[in-house]
Predicted model as a PDB file, atoms N, CA, C, CB and O in Angstrom, pLDDT in the B-factor column:
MODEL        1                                                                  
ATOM      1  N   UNK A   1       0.817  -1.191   0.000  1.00 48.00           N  
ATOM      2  CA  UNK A   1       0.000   0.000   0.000  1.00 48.00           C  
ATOM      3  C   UNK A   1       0.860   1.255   0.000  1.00 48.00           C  
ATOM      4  CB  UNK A   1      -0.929  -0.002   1.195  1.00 48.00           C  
ATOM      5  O   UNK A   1       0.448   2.152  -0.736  1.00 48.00           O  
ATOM      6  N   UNK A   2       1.982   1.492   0.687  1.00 55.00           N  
ATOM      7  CA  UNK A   2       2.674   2.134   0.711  1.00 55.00           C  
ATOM      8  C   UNK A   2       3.389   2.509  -0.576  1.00 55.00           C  
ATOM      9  CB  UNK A   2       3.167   1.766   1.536  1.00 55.00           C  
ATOM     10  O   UNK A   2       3.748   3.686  -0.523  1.00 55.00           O  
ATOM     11  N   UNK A   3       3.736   1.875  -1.780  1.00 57.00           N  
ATOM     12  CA  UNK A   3       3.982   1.804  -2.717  1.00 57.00           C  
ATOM     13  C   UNK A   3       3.576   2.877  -3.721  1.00 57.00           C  
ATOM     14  CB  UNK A   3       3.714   0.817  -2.843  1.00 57.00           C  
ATOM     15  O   UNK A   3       4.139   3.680  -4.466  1.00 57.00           O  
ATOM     16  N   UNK A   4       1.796   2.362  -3.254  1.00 59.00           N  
ATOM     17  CA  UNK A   4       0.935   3.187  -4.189  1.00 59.00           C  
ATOM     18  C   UNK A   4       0.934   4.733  -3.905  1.00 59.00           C  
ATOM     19  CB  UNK A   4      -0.532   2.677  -4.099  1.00 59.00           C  
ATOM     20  O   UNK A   4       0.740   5.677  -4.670  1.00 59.00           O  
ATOM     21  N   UNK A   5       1.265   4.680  -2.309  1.00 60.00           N  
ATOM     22  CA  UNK A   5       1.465   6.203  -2.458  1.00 60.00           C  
ATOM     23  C   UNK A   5       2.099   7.351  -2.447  1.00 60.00           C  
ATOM     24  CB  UNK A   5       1.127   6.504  -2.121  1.00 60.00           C  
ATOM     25  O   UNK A   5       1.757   8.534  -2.481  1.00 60.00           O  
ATOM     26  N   UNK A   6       3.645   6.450  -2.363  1.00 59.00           N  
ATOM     27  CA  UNK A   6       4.967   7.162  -2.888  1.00 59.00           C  
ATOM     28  C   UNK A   6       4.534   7.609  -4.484  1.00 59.00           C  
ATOM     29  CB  UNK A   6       6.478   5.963  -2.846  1.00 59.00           C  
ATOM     30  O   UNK A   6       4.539   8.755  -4.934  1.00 59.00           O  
ATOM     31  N   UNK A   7       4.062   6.032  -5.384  1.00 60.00           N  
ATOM     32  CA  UNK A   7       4.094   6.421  -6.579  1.00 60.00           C  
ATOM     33  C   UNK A   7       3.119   7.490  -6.809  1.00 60.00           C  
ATOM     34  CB  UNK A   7       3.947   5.381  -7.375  1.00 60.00           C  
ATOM     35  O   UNK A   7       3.514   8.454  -7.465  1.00 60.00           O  
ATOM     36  N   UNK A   8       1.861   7.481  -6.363  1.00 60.00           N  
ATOM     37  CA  UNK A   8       0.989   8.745  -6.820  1.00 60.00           C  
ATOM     38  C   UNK A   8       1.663   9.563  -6.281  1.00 60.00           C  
ATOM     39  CB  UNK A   8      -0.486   8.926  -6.460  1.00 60.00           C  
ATOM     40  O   UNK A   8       1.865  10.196  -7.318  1.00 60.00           O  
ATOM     41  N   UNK A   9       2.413  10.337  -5.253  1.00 56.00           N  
ATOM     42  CA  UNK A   9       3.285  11.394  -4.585  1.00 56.00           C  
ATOM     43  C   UNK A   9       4.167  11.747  -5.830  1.00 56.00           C  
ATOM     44  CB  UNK A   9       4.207  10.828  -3.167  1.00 56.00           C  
ATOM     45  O   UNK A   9       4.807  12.781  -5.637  1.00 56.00           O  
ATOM     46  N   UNK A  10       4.341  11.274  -6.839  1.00 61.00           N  
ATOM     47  CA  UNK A  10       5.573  11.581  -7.436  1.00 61.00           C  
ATOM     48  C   UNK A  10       5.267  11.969  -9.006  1.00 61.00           C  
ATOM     49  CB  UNK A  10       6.583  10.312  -7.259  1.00 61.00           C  
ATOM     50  O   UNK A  10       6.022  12.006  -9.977  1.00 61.00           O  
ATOM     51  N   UNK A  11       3.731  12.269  -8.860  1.00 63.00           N  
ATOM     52  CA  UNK A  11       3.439  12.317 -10.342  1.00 63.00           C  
ATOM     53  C   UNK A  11       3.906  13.965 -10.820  1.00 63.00           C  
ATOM     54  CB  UNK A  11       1.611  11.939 -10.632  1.00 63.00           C  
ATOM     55  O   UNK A  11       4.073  14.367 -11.971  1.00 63.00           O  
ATOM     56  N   UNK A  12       4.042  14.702  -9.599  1.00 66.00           N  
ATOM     57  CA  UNK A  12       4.046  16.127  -9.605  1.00 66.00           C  
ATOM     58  C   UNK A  12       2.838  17.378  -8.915  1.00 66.00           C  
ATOM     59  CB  UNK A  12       4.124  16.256 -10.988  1.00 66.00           C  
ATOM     60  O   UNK A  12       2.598  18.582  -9.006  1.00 66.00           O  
ATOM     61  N   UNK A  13       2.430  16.393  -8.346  1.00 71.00           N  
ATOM     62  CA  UNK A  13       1.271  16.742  -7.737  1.00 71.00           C  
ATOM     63  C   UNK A  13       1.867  16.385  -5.781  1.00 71.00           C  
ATOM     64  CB  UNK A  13      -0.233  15.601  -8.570  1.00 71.00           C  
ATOM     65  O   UNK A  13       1.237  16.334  -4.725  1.00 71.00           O  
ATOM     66  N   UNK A  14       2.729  16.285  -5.988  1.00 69.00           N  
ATOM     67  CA  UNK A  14       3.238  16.065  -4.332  1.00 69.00           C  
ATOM     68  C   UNK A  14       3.373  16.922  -3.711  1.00 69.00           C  
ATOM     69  CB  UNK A  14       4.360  15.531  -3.998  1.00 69.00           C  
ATOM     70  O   UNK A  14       3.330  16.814  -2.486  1.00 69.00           O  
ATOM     71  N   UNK A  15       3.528  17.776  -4.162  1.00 81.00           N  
ATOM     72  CA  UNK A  15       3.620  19.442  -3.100  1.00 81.00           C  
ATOM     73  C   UNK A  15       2.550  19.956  -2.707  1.00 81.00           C  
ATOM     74  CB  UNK A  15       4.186  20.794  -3.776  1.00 81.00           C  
ATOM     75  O   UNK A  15       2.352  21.065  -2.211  1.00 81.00           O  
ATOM     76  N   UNK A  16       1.756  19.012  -2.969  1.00 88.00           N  
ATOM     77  CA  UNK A  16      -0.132  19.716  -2.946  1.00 88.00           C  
ATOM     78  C   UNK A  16      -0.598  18.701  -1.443  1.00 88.00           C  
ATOM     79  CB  UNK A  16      -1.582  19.018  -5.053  1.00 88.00           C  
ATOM     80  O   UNK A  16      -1.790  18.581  -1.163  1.00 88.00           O  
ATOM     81  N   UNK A  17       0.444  18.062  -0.619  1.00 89.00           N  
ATOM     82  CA  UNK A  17      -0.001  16.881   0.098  1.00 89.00           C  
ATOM     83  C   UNK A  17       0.916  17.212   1.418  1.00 89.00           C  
ATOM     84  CB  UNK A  17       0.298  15.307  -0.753  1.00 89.00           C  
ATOM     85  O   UNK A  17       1.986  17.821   1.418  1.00 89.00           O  
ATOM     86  N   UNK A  18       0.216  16.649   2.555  1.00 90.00           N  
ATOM     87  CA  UNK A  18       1.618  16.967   3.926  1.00 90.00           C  
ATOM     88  C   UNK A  18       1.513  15.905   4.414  1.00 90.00           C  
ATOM     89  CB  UNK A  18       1.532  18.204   5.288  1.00 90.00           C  
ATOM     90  O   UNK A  18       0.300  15.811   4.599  1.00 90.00           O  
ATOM     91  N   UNK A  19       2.157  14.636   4.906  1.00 93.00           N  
ATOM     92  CA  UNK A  19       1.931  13.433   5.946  1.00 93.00           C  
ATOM     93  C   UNK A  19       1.697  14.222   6.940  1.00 93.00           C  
ATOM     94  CB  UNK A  19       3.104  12.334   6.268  1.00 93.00           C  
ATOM     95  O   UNK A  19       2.236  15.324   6.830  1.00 93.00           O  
ATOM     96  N   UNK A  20       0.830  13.979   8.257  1.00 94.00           N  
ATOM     97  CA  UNK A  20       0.883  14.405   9.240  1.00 94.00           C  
ATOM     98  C   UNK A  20       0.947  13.319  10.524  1.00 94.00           C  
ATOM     99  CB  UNK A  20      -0.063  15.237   9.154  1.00 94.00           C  
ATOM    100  O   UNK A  20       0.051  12.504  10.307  1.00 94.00           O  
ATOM    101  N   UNK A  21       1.475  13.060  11.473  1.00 94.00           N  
ATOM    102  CA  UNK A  21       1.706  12.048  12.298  1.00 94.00           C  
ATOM    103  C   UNK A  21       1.315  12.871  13.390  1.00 94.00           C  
ATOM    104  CB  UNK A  21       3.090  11.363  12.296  1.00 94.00           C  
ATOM    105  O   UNK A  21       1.788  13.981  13.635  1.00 94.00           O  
ATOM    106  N   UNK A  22       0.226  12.142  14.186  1.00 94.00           N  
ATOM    107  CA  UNK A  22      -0.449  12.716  15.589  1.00 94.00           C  
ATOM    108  C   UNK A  22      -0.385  11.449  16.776  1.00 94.00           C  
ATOM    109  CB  UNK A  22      -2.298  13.208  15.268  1.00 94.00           C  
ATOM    110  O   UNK A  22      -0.994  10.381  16.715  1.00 94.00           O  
ATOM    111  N   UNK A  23       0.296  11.789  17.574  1.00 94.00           N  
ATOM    112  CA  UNK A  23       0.210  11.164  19.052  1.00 94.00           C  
ATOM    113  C   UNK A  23      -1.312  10.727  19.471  1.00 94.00           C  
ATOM    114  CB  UNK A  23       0.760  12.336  20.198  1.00 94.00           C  
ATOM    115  O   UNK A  23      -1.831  11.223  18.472  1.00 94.00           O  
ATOM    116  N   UNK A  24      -1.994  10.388  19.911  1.00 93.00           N  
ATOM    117  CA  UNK A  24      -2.910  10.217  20.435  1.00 93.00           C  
ATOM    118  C   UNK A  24      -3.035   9.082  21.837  1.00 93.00           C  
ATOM    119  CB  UNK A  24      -3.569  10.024  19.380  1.00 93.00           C  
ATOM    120  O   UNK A  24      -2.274   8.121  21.951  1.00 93.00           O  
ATOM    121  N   UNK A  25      -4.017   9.374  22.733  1.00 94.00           N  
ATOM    122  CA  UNK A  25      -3.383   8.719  24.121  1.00 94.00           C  
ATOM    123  C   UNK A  25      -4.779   7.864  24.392  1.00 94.00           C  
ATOM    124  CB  UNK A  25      -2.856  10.039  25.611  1.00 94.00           C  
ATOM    125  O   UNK A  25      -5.932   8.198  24.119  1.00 94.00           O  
ATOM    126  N   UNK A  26      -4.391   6.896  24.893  1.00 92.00           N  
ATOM    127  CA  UNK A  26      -5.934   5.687  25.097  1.00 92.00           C  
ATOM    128  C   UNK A  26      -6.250   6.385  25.856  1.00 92.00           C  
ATOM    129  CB  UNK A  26      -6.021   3.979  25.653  1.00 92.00           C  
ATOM    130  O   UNK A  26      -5.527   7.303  26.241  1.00 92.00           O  
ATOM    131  N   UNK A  27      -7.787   6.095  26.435  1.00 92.00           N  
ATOM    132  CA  UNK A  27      -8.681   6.085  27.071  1.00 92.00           C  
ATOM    133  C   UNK A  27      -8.407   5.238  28.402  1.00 92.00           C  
ATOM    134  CB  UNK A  27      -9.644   5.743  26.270  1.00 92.00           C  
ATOM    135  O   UNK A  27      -8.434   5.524  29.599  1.00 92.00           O  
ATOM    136  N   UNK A  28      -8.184   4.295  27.817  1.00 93.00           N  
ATOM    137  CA  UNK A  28      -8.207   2.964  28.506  1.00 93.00           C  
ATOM    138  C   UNK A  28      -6.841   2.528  29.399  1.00 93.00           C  
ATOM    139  CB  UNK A  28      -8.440   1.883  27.349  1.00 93.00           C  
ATOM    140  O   UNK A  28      -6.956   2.190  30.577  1.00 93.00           O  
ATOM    141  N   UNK A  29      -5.942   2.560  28.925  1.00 94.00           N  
ATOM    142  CA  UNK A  29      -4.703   1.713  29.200  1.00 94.00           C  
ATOM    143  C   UNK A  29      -3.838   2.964  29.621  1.00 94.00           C  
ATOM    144  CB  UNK A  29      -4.057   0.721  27.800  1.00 94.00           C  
ATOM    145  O   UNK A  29      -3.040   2.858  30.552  1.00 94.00           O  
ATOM    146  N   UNK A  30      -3.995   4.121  28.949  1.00 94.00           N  
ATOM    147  CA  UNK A  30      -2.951   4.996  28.845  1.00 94.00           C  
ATOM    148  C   UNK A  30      -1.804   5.150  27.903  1.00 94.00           C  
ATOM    149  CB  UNK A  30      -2.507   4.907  29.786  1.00 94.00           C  
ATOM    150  O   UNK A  30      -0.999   6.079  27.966  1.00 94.00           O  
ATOM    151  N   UNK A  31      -1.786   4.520  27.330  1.00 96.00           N  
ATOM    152  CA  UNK A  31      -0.655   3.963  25.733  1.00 96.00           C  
ATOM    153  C   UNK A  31      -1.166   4.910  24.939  1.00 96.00           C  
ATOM    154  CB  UNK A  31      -0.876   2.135  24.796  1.00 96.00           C  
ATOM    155  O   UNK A  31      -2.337   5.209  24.706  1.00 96.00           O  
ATOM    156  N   UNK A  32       0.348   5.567  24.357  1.00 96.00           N  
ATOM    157  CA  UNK A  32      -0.055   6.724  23.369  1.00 96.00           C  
ATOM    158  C   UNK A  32       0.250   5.713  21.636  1.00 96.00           C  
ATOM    159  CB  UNK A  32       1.301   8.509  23.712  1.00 96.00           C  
ATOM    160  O   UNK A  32       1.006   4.743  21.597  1.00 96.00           O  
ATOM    161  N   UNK A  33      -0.284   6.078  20.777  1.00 95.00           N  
ATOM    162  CA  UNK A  33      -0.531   5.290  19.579  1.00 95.00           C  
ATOM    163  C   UNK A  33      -0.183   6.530  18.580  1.00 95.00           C  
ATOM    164  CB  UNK A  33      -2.184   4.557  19.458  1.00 95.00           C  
ATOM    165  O   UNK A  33      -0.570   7.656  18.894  1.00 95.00           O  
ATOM    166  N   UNK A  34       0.534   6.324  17.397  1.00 95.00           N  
ATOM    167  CA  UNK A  34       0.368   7.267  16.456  1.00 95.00           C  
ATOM    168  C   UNK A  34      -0.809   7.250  15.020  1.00 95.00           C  
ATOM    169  CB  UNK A  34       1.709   7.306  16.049  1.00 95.00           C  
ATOM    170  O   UNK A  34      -0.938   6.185  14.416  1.00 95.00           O  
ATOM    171  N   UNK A  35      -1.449   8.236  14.658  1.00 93.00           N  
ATOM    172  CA  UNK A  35      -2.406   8.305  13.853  1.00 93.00           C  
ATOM    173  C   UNK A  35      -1.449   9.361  12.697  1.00 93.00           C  
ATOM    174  CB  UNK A  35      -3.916   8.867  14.649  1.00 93.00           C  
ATOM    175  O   UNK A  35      -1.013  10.504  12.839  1.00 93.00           O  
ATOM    176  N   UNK A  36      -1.381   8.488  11.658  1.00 94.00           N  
ATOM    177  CA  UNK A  36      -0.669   9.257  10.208  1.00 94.00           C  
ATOM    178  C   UNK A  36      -1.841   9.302   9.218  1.00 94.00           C  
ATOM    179  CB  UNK A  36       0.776   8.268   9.375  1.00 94.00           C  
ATOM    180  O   UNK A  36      -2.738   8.465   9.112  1.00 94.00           O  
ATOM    181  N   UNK A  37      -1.676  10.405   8.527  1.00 93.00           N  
ATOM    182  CA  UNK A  37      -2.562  10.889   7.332  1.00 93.00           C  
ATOM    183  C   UNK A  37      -1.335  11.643   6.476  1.00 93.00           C  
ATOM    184  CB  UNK A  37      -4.012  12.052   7.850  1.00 93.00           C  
ATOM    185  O   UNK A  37      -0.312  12.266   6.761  1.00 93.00           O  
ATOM    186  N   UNK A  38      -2.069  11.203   5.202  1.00 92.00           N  
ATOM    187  CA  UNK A  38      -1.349  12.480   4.343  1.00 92.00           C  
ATOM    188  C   UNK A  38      -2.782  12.531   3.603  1.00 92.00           C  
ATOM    189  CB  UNK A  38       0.360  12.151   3.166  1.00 92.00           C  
ATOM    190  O   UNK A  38      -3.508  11.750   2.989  1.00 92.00           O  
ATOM    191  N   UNK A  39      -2.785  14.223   4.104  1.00 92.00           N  
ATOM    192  CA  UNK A  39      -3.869  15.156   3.462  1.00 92.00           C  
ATOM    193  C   UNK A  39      -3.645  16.269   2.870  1.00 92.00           C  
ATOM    194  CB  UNK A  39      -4.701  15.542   4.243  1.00 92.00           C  
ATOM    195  O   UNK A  39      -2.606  16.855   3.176  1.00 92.00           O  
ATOM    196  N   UNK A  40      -4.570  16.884   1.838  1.00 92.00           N  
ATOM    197  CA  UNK A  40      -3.999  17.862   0.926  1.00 92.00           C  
ATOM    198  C   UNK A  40      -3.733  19.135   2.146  1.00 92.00           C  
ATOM    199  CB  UNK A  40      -5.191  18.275  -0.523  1.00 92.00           C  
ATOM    200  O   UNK A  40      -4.065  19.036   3.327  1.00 92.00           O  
ATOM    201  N   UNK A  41      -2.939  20.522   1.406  1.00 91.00           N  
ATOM    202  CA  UNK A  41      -2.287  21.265   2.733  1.00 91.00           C  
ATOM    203  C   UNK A  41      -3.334  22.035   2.912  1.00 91.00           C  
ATOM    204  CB  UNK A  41      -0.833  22.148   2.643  1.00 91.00           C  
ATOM    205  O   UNK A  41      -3.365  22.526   4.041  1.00 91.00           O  
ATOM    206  N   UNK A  42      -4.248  22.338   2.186  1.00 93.00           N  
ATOM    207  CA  UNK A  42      -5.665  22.980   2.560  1.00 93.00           C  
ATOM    208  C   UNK A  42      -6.994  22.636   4.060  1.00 93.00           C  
ATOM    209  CB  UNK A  42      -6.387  22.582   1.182  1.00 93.00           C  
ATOM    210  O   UNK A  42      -7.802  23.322   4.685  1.00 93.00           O  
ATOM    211  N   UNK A  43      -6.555  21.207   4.058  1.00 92.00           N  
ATOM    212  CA  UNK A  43      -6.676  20.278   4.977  1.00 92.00           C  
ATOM    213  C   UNK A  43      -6.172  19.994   6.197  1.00 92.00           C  
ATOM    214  CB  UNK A  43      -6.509  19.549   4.547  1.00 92.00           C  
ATOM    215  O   UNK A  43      -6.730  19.020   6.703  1.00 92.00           O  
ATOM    216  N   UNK A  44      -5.165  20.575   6.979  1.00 91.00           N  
ATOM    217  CA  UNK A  44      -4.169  20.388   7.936  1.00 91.00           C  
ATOM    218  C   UNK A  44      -4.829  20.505   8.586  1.00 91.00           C  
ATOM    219  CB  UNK A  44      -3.110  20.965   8.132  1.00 91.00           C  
ATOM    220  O   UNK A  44      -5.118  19.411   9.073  1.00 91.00           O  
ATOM    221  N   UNK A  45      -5.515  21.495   9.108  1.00 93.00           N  
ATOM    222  CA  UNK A  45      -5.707  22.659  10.361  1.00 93.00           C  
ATOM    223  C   UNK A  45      -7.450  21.228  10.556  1.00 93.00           C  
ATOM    224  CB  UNK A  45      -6.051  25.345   9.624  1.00 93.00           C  
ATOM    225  O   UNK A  45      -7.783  20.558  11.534  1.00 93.00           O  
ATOM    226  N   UNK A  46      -7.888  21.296   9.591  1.00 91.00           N  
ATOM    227  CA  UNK A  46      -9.022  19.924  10.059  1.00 91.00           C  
ATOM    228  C   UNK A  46      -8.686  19.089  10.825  1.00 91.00           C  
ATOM    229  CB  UNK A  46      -9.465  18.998   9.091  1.00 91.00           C  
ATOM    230  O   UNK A  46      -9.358  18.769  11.805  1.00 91.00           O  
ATOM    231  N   UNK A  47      -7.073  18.354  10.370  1.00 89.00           N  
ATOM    232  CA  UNK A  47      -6.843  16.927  10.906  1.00 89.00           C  
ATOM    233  C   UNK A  47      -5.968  17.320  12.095  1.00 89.00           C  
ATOM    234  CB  UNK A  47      -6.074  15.790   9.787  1.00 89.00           C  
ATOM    235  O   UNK A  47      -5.600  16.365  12.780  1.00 89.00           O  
ATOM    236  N   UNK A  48      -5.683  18.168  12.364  1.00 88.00           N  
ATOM    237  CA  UNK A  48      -5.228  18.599  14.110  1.00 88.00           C  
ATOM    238  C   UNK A  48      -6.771  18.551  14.817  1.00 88.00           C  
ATOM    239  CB  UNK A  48      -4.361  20.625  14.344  1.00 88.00           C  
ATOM    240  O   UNK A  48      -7.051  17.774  15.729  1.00 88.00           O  
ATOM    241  N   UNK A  49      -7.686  19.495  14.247  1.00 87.00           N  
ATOM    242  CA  UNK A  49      -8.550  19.594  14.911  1.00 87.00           C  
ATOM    243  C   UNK A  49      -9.358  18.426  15.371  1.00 87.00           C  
ATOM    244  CB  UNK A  49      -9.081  20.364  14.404  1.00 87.00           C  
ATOM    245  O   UNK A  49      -9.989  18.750  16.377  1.00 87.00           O  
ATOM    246  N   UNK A  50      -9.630  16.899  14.932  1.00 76.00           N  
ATOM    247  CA  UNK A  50     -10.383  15.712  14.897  1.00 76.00           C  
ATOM    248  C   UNK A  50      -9.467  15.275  16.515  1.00 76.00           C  
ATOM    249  CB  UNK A  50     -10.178  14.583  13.176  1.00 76.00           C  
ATOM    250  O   UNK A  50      -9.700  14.210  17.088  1.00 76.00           O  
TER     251      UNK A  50                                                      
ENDMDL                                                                          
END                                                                             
């Protein structure tokens, strides 16, 4: 899967995209987990906010 989205990243359209990697902390256990997205950069300020 990863594959597919280096290769679409590279058509020239990659500067239009940001990975973003967010910490997030259980509920439950207390164990923090990471949540990655790559979303267009118009989009950022959404996926902090969730």
């Amino acid at each position: 899967m990863a594959k597919k989205v280096v290769a679409t990243l590279k058509t020239g359209s990659g500067k239009n995209f940001t990975k973003c990697i967010k910490m997030v902390k259980s509920e439950k256990t207390g164990a923090y987990s990471f949540k990655e997205e790559i979303v267009p950069n118009d989009q950022i300020q959404d996926f902090w906010k969730k």
